[in-house]
N, C-alpha and C positions, 0 to 999 in steps of 0.2 A: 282160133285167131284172136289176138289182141290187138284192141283197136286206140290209140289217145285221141280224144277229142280235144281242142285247143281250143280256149276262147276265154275273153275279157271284158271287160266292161259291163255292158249290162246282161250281156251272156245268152242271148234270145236266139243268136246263130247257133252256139253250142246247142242249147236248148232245142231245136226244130232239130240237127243233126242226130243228136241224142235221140228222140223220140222215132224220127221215120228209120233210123237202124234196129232199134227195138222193135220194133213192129214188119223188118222185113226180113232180116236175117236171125242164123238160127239162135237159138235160145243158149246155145252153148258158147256162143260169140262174145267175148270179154270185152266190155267198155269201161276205159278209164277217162272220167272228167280230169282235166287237167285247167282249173283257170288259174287266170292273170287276179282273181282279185275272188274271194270268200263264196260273194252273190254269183259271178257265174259258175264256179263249182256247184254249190247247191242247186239253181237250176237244171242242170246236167243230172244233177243226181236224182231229183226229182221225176226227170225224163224217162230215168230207167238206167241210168250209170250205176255197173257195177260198186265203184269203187270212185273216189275224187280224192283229190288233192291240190292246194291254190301256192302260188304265188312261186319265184324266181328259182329258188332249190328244189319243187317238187317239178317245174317244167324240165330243168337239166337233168335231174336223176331218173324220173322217167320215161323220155325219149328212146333211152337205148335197152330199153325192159319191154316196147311194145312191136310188131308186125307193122301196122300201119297210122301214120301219124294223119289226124281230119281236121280241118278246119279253115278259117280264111286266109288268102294268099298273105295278110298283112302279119301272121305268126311268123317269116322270118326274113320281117324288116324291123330290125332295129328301131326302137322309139315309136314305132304303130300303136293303136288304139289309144291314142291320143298318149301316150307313151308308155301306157302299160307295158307292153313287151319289149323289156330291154335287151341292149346288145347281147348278153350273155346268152338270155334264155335264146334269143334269132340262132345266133351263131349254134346253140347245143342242136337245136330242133332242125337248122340245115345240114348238120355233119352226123345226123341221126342216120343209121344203115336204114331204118323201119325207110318203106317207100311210103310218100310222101302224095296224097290227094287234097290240093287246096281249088278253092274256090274264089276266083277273081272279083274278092270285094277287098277293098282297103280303107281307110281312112285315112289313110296318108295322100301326099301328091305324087301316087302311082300308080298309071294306066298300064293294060295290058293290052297293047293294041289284036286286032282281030281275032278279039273272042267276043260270043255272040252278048251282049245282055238280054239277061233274061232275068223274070222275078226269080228270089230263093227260093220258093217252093220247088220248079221246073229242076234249078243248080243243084240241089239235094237229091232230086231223083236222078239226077244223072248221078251223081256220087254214091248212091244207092246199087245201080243196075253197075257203078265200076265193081266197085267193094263183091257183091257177089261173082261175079269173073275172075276179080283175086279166088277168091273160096274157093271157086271149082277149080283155077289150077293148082289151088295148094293140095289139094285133095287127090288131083287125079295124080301127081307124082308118086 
């Protein structure tokens, strides 16, 4: 399975994403850092990303190269992470076939009404225990 991790800014979400998927699923499981900006790719890759690549052409080109796209619900709003994630990149990353696991944080003004808040640590382990339930049905087909 190939997974993009999505993240900008100071890259600390990719960064925790990166790390508890390395450490839970298998070793043969392909992660691509994909940041909005140099320093969050690097920390991703630091984490344990196979592979990274930053900024507006590497988030369009590979969206439709991975299985499952990760990271916070704000990758496909336009102008999120204080605007790091432009229109183009929202729009690639929403029309991506890869199914699509975010996590209900933003920086923008948009609430997700009745979803639980919870610290990220708790939101990662949930996206942890999805991600493995993909695995197993892509395996058991």
């Amino acid at each position: 399975m190939r997974i993009a991790i999505i993240d900008g800014q100071g890259g600390g979400i990719g960064r925790l994403i990166t790390d508890q998927l390395r450490k839970n699923l298998p070793p043969t499981t392909e992660i691509i850092a994909i940041g909005t900006n140099s320093i969050a790719t690097s920390l991703m890759l630091k984490a344990g990303a196979n592979e990274g690549a930053s900024g507006e052409n590497a988030v369009v080109h590979n969206v439709n190269e991975v299985d499952v796209i990760v990271g916070p619900l704000g990758i496909i709003l336009a102008h999120s992470m204080r605007g790091e994630l432009t229109a183009k990149m929202a729009e690639a990353i929403a029309g991506s076939k890869a199914k699509k696991l975010l996590l209900p944080l933003t920086l923008s003004k948009v609430e997700v009404v009745g979803v639980q808040h919870e610290p990220l640590p708790h939101q990662v382990e949930k996206l942890v225990d999805k991600l493995k339930e993909l695995m197993e049905v892509k395996t058991d087909v």
